[in-house]
C-alpha positions as CSV (number, residue, x, y, z in Angstrom):
1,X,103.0,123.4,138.2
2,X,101.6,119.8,137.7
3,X,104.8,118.9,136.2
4,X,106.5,120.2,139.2
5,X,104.4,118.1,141.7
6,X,104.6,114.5,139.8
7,X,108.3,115.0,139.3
8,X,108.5,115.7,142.9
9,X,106.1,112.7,144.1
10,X,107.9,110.3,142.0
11,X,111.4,111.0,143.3
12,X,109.6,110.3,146.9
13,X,107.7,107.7,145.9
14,X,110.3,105.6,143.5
15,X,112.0,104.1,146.6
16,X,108.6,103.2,148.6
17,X,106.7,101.5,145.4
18,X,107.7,101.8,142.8
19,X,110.5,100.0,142.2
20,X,108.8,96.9,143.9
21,X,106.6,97.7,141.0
22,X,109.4,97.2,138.7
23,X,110.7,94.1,140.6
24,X,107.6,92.3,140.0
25,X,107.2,93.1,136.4
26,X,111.1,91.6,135.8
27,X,109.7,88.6,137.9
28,X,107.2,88.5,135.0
29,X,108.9,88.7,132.1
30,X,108.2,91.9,131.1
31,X,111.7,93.9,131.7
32,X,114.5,92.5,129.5
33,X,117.1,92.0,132.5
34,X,119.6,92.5,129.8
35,X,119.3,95.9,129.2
36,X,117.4,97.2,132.2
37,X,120.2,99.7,132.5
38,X,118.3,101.7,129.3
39,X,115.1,101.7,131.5
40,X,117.1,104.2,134.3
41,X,118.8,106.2,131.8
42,X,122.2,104.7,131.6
43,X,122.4,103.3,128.1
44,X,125.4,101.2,127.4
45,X,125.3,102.3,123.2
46,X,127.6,105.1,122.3
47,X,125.9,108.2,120.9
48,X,126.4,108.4,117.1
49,X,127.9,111.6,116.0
50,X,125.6,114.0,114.5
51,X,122.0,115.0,114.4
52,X,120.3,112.4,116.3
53,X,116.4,111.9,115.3
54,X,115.0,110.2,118.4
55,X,111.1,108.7,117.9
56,X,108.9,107.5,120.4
57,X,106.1,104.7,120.2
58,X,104.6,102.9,123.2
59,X,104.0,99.6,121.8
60,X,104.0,97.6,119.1
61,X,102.1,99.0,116.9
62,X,103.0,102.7,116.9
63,X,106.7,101.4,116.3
64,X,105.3,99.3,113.2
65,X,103.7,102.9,112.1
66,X,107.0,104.7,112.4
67,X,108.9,102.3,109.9
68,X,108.1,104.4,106.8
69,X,108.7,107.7,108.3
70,X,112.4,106.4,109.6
71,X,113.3,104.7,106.1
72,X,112.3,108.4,104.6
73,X,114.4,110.7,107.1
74,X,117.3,108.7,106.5
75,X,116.6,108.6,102.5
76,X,116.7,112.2,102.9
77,X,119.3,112.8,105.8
78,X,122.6,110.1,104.7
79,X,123.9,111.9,107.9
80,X,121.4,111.8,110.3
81,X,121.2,109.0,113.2
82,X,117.9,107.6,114.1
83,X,117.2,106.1,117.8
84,X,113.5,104.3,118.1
85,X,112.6,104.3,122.1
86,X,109.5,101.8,122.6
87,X,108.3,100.4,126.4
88,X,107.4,96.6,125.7
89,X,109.8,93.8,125.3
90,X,107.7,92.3,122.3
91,X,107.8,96.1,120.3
92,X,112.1,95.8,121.4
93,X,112.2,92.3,119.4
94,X,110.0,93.4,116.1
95,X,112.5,96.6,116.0
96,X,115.6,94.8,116.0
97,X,114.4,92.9,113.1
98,X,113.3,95.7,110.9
99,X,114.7,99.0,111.6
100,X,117.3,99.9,109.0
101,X,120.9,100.6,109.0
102,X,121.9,104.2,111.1
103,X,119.1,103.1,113.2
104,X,118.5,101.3,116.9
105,X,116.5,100.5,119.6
106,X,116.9,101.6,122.8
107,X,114.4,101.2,126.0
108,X,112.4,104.5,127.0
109,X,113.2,105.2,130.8
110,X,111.0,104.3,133.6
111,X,109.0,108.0,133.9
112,X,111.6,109.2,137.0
113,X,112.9,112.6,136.6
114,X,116.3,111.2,137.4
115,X,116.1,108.7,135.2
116,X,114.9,111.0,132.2
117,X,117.2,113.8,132.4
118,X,120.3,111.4,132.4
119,X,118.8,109.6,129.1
120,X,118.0,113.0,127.1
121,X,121.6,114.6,128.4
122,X,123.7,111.6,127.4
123,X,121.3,111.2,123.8
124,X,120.7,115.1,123.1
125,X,118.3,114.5,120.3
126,X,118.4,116.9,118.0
127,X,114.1,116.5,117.6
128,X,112.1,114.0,119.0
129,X,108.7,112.5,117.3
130,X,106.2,111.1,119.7
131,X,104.1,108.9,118.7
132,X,100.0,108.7,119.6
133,X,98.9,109.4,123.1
134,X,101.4,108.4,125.9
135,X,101.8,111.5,127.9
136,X,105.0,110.8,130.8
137,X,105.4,114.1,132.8
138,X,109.2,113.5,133.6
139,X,110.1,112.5,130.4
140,X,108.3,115.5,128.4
141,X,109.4,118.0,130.8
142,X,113.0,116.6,130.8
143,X,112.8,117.4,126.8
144,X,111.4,120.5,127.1
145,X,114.0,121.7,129.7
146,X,116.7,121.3,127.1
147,X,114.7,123.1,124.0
148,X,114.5,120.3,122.1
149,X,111.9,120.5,119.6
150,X,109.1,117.7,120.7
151,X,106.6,117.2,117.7
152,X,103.7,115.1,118.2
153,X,102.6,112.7,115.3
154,X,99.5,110.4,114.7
155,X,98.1,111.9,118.1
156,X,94.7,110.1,119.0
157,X,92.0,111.8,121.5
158,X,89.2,109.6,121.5
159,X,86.1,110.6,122.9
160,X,86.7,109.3,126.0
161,X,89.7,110.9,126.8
162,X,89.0,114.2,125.7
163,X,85.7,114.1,128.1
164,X,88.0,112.8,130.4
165,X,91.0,115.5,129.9
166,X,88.8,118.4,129.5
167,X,87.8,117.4,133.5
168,X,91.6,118.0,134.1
169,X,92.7,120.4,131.3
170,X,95.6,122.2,133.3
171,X,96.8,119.2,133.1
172,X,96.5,118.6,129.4
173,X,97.3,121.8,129.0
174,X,100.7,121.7,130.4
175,X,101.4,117.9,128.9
176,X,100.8,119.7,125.5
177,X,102.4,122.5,126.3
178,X,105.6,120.8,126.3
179,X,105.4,120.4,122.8
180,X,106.3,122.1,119.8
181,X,103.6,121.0,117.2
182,X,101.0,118.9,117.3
183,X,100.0,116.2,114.3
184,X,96.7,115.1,115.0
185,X,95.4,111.9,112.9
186,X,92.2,113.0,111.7
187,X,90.4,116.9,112.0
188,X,88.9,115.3,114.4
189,X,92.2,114.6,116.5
190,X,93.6,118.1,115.4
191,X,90.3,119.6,116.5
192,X,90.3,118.5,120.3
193,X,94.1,118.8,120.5
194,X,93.6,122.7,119.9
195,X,90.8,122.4,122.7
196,X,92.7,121.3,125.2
197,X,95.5,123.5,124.5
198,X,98.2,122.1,121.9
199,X,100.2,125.1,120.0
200,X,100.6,124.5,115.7
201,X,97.9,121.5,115.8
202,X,96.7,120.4,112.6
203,X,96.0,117.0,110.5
204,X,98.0,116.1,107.5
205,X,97.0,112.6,107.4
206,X,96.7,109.2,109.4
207,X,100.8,108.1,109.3
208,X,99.4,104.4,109.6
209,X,98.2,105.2,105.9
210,X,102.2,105.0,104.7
211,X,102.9,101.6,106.0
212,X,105.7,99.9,104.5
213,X,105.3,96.0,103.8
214,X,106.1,93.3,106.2
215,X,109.4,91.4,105.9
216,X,108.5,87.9,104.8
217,X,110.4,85.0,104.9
218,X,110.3,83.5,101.2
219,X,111.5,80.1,102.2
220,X,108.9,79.8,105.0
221,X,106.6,81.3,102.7
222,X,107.3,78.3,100.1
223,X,107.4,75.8,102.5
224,X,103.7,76.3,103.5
225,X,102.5,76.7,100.1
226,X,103.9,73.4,99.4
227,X,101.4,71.8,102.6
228,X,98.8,74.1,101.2
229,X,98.7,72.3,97.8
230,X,96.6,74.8,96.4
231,X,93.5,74.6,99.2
232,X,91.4,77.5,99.6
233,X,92.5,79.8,102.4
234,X,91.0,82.5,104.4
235,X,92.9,84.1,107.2
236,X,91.5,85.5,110.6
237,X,93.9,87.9,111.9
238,X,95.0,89.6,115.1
239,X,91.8,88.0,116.7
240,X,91.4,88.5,120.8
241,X,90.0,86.7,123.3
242,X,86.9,84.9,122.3
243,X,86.4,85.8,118.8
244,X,88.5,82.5,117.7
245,X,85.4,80.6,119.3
246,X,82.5,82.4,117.7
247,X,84.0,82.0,114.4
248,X,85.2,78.2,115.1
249,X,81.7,77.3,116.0
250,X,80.6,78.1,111.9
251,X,83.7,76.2,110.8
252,X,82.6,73.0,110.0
253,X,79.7,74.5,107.9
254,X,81.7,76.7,105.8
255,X,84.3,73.8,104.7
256,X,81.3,71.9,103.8
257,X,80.5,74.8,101.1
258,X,83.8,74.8,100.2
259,X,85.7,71.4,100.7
260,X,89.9,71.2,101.7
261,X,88.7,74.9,103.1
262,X,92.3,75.9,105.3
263,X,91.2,78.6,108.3
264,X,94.0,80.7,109.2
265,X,94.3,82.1,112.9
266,X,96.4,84.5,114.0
267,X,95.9,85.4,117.9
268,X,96.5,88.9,118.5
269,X,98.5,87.4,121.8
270,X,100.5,84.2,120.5
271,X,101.1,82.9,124.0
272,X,96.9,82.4,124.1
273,X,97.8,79.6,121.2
274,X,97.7,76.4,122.9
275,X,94.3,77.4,124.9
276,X,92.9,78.5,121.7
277,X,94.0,74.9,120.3
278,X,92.7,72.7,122.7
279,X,89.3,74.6,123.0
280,X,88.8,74.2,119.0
281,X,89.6,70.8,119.3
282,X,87.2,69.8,121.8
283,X,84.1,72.3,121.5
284,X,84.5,72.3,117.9
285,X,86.1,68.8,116.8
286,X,88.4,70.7,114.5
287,X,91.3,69.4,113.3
288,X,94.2,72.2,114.5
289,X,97.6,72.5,113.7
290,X,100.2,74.4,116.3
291,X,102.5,76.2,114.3
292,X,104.8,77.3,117.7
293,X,104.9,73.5,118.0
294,X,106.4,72.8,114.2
295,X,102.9,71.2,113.5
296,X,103.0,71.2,109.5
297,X,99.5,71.6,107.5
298,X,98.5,68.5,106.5
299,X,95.3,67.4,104.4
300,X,93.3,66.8,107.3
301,X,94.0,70.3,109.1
302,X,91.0,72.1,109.1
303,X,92.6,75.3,111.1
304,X,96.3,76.3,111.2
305,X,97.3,78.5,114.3
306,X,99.9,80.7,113.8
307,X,100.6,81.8,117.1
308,X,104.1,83.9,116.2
309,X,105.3,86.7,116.2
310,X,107.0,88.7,113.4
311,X,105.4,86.5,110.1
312,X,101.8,88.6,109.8
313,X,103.7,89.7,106.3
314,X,103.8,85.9,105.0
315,X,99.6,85.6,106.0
316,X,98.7,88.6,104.5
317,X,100.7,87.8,101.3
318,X,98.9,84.1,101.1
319,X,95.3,85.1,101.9
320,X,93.2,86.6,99.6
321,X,90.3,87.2,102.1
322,X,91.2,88.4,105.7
323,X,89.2,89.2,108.9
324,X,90.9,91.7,111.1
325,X,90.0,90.9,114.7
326,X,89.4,92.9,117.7
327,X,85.9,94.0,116.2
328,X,83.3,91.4,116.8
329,X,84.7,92.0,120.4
330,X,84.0,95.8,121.6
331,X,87.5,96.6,122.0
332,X,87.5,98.7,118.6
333,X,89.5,96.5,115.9
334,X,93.0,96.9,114.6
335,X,95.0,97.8,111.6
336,X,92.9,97.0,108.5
337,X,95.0,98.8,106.2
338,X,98.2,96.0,106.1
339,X,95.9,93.6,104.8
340,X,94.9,95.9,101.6
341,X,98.3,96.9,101.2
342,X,98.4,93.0,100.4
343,X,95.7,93.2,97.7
344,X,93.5,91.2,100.3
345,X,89.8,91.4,100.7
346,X,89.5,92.8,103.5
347,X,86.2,92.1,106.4
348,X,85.6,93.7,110.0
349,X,83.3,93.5,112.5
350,X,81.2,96.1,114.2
351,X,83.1,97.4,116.5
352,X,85.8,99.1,115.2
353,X,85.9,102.6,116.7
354,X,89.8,102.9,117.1
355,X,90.1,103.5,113.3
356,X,86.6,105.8,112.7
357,X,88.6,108.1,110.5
358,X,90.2,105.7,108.5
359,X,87.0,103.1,108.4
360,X,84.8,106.3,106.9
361,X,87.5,107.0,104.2
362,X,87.7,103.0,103.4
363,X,84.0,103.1,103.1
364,X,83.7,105.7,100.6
365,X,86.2,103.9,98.7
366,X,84.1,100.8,98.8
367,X,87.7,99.2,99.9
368,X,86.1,97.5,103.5
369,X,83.7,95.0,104.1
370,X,81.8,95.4,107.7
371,X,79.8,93.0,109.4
372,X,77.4,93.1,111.9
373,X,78.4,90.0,113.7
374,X,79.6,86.1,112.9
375,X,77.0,84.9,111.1
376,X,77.6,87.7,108.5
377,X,81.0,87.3,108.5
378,X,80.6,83.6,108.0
379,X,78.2,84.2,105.1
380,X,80.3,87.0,103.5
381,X,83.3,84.7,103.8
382,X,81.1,81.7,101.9
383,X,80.1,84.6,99.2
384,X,83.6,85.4,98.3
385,X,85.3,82.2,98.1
386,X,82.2,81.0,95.9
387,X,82.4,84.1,93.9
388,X,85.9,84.8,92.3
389,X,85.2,87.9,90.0
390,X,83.3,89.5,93.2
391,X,86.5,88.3,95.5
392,X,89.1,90.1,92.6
393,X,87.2,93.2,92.3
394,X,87.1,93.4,96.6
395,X,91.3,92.7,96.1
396,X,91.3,95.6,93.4
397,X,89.3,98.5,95.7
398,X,91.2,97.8,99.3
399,X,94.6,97.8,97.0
400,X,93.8,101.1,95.3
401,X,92.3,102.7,98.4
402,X,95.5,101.9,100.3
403,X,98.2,102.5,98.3
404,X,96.6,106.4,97.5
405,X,96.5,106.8,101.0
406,X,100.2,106.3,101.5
407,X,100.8,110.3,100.5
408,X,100.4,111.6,104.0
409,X,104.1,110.6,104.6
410,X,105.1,113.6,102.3
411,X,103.0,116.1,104.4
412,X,104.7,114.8,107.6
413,X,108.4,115.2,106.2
414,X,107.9,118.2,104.9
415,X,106.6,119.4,108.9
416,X,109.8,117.6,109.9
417,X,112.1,119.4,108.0
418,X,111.8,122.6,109.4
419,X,113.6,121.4,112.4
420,X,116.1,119.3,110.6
421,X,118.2,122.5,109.1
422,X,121.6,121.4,109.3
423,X,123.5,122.2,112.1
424,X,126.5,123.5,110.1
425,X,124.2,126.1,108.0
């Protein structure tokens, strides 16, 4: 009934608002103009013959997470077609770069009934993985409609969610309902899923676990080894919106522990680059090179920022100690398992509640070091570069812990399968 009602309220209301909406968010930069046809279901691509795997990630991150699962389907499946759907321009360019051969990227619709029907009758997947938490009405319900199967994977209901779902759980109830099995992240996930009404919900692992390596670009890689001349390093990593500033105010002190000390920042939002320049320069009287400018890392360059997108590979691979950001902040951190796939050392901050499943299992592994806030992280940072057999043993745990996790992939293939019986037999 819900279902019904937003499908109907969205027809009536596309024309009114929200395609002014949409208007302003192409003014913006945040529609590629180029292929806005995708975004009302009238894709330009042919449909590859065959069985056609279709998988669904909002961002960029739940497309990074799906990279291991679609290199396996198609080790598997020689004949099978993949099609990757994401939302975000940014998730569109990553994807282009690394999804294999027999597999593309197109745009998800805008969440119109018209414009979903017309993209799942022209595609016809033959099973669709969603990815995580992003619930459309139209779009679910134009899958359903055509019996498609519709499996959930990696689905996350944090706490505040589920308080807030169980306030509207025929709601929920009919979202979930459009699907055919549920794969939670954690018991926890699997847990709440069943409470608010999934079918076949169960946890066989965190898919984030399997992640495949970053590309890196071995002649870039090269090039800044050769303007690191062997310095120490230590990289800070996906960091938000102030943390670049509580950790460049202890800058100074730690290179004078440690002299020719390199600090490598990665902002979580590249575009935030030059701000984050300028305010290290003058608050901190740091010595900051620009790497979207083609600044190159010179003796007296005390912080490199590497505000790109698409080398987070080459970091990881140089730096044996890492700080993944988005925890000193409360915004609940971000993916602290690429690092240790890396064989880095790997330190977070407090708040890091977006990964509670996979921080507890870390922890018992002794593969994560958590802080309480910058001064910690400042003085763990000192203790490891001053400390090499403590800093190789850290390496040795996060690597371990890491790459035994990667076996939930098998559990999630085998789910898949099922549904994958080919069409022929």
């Amino acid at each position: 009934m819900f279902i019904g009602i937003y499908n109907n309220l969205v027809r009536i209301l596309y024309p009114i608002a929200i395609r002014r909406y949409i208007q302003k968010r192409k003014k913006i930069g945040k529609e590629d103009i180029k292929r806005f046809n995708e975004r009302v279901g009238k894709p330009i691509k042919p449909r590859p013959e065959g069985r056609l795997v279709w998988l669904h990630g909002a961002s960029v991150g739940e497309s990074i997470s799906m990279l291991p699962l679609i290199n396996k389907l198609l080790e598997i499946y020689p004949d099978i077609h993949v099609m990757v759907t994401t939302g975000t321009t940014t998730s569109a360019e990553v994807m282009a770069k690394r999804l294999p051969e027999r597999a593309f990227h197109q745009y998800l619709p805008i969440d119109n009934p018209l414009f979903t029907n017309r993209f799942v009758r022209y595609w016809q997947p033959t099973i669709t993985l969603w990815f995580e938490s992003e619930f459309w009405p139209a779009i679910l319900s134009s899958i359903k409609r055509r019996n498609i199967p519709l499996i959930l994977i990696n689905g996350r209901i944090s706490n505040k969610s589920f308080k807030r779902w169980q306030q509207f759980d025929y709601i929920i109830k009919e979202l979930l309902g459009c699907f055919t099995a549920c794969l939670g992240q954690s018991e926890e996930d699997a847990y709440r899923l069943r409470i608010l009404g999934a079918k076949d919900a169960m946890c066989l692992g965190n898919i984030k676990y399997a992640g495949l390596p970053m590309p890196v670009d071995q002649e870039k890689k090269a090039e800044i080894q050769k303007q690191i001349k062997g310095r120490p390093i230590w990289l800070v990593s996906s960091t938000h919106h102030d943390e670049e500033y509580k950790i460049g105010r202890f800058l100074k002190e730690l290179e004078a522990k440690h002299p020719k000390l390199l600090t490598i920042i990665v902002p979580r939002h590249p575009n935030r680059g030059p701000e984050i320049c300028e305010k290290l320069q003058k608050e901190y009287n740091l010595n900051v090179a620009l790497r979207s400018e083609n600044q190159p890392i010179t003796p007296e360059t005390e912080v490199y920022l590497a505000d790109t997108i698409g080398e987070m590979g080459m970091w990881y691979e140089l730096s044996p100690i890492v700080f993944v950001g988005g925890s000193l902040i409360p915004h609940g951190g971000q993916n602290f398992m690429e690092p240790s796939r890396y064989r880095a050392a790997v330190i977070v901050g407090p708040h890091m509640h977006n990964f509670t499943d996979a921080m507890n299992r870390a922890k018992h592994a002794d593969a994560i070091m958590q802080v309480n806030d910058v001064l910690e992280l400042i003085d763990l940072t000192d203790q490891l570069l001053g400390n090499k057999e403590l800093l190789e043993a850290k390496r040795s745990l996060a690597y371990n812990w890491a790459t035994s996790e990667a076996k939930v992939l098998d559990g999630i293939v085998e789910k898949i399968q099922g549904y994958l019986v080919n069409e022929d037999s």
